[in-house]
N, C-alpha and C positions, 0 to 999 in steps of 0.2 A: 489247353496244352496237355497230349498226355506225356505219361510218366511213368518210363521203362525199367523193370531191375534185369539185373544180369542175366544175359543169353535170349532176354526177348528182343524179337525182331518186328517188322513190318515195311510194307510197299511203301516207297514214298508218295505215291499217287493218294493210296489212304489215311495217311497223315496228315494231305491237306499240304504237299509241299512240292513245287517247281523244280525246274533245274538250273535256277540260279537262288544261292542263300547263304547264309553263316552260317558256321559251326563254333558256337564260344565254346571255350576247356578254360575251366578254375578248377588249380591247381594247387594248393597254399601249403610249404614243409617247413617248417619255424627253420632257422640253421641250416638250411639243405637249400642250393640252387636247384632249381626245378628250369629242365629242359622240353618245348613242349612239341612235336613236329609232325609232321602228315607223310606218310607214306605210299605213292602211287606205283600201284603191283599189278600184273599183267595176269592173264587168265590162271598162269601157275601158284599165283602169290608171289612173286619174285622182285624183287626191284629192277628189271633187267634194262633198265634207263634210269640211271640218276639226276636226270633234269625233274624228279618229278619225288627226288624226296625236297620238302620243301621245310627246313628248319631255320634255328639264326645265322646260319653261312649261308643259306640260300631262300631268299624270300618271298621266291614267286616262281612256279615254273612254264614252262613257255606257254607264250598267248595268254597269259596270267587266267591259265584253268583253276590255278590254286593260288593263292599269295596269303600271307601274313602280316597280323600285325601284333606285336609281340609285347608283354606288359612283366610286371613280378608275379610271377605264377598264374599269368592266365596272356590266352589266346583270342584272338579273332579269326576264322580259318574264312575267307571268302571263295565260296565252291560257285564255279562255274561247269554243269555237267556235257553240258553241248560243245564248250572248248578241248574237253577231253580226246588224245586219239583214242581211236579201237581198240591199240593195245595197252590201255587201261581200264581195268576190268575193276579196279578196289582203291578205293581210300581208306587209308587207317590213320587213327590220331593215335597218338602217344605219349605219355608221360614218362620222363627220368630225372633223376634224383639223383645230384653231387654232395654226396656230406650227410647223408641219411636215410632211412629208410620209409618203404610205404605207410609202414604200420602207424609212423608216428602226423600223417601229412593231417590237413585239417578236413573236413568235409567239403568236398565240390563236385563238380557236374558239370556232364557235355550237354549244351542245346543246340537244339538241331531249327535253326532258327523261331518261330512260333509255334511247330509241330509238336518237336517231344526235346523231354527231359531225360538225362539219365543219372542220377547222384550217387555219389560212394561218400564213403571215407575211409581212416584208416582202419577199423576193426574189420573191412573187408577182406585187408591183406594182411601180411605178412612182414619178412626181411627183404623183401623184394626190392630193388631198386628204381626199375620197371616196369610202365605196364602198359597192355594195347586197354584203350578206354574203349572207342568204337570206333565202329568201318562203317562206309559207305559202296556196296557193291551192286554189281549188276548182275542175274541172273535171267535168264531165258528173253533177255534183252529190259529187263524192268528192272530197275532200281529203288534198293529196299537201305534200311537201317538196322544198324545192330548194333544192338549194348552189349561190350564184351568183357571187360574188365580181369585181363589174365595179366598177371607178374611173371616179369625176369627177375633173375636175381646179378644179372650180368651188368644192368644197366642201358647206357644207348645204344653200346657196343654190342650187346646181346642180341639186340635189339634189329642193327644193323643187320646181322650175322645171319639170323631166324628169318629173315627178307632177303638172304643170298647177296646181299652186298658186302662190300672188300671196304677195310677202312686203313688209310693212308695216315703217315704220321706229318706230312705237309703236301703242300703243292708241288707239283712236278715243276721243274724247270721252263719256261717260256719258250717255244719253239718258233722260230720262221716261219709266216702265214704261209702254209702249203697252196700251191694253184687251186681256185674254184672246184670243188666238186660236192659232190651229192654226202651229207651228212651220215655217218655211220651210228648206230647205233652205242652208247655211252656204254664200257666195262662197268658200272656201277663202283667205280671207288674213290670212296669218299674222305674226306677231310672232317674231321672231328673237332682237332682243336679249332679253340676261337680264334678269329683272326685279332690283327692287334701288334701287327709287327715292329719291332724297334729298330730303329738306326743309331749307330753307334759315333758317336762322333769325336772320339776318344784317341786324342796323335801315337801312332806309334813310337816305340822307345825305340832307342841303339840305330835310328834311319840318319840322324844328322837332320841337311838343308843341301844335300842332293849336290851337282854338279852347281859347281860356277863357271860361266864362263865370259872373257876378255876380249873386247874387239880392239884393235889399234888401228884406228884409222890417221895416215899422211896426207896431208893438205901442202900442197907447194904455194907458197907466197912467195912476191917479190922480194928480196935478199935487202935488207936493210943495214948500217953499219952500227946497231946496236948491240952489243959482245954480250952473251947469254953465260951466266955462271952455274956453277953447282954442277948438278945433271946433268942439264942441256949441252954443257960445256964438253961433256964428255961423246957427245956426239959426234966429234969431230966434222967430217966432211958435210956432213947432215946440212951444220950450219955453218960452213962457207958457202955453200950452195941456197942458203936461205929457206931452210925445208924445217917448217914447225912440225912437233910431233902433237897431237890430239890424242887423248885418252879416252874412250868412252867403257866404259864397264858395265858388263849386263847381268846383273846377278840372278841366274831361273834358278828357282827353288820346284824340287819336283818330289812329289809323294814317293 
């Protein structure tokens, strides 16, 4: 296996590496959530399709060219380079930090499945929150690796930002499936928070129990000469006529 320090690169053909493989990231910040996620960037560097930043809201991007599997501070990144479109030119990993800084994470490293190594730790960095570990890019059509190891101090937001992506404070509302047509390319804007949504299930005060309401249903029966008191009595013609009256009551309760 070799073993890269910062800003060395090479071909993946001479490392001894295909176009299908892992990329592990150990990651380890005592106190700190550690956020770990792959970024798929178009010849510009851009994320100009967000189907293909692949973090824990999104675990796999289409044709599962990238997917995850995600652990306490480390990664499984399984790269498939053949499922890739054309206009992904770059993968980057990344690391971010909720709760602490780089300086203080433990010693880790990206592997580039049996190929290469590349380890840090924190006397690398700084107060940085952030950082690109390494990329996977293509150049004059061949595909190389590279140990990069630069800090944000922004975080994953920064991070986002620096890749030309828009970060959303939730989900947009759910739309009407529009008629069949050809896929547009995604605005890249993304959803940060984790998901985890709650339902509230907690009665509103000062609503009451809504309408009630009363059916009376008349049943005519044959006229009997048994003399009806109280109430009934009070129906007069009702009951000379021999007409019983039926109660039914339908109480809807309504939010």
């Amino acid at each position: 296996m070799n073993t890269f320090g910062r800003g060395q690169k090479g071909k993946l053909a001479d490392l001894g590496c295909g176009s299908t493989f892992e990329v592990h990231v150990a990651l380890q910040a005592p106190a700190a959530t550690v956020d770990l996620s792959c970024f798929g960037l178009d010849a510009a560097g851009q994320l100009s399709d967000d189907r293909y930043m692949v973090f824990y809201n999104q675990l796999a991007s289409p044709g599962n060219a990238v997917r995850v599997a995600l652990g306490q501070g480390s990664a499984v990144f399984h790269v498939d380079l053949d499922a890739l479109p054309a206009s992904i030119d770059k993968l980057v990993f990344t690391g971010a930090l909720e709760g602490g800084t780089m300086r203080g994470i433990a010693p880790g490293s990206v592997t580039l499945g049996t190929a290469v190594t590349f380890p840090f730790a924190g006397n690398d960095f700084a107060d940085e929150k952030a950082v690109i570990l390494a990329e996977i890019y293509r150049r004059d059509g061949v595909w190389r690796f590279g140990a990069v190891g630069q800090g944000f101090n922004g975080g994953l937001s920064a991070l986002l930002k620096h890749f030309g992506g828009t970060e959303v404070s939730a989900p947009p509302p759910a739309a009407p499936a529009p008629a069949p047509a050809a896929r547009k390319v995604s605005l890249s804007k993304i959803t940060l928070e984790k998901r985890g949504d709650k339902v509230s299930l907690e009665k509103a005060q000062g609503k009451g129990f809504g309408r009630i309401r009363v059916n009376l249903n008349w049943n005519q029966r044959p006229a009997d000469s048994t003399a009806k008191t109280g109430f009934f009595a009070k129906l007069g013609g009702a009951q000379a006529k021999g007409i019983d009256l039926d109660l039914a009551c339908l109480f809807e309760m309504r939010d």
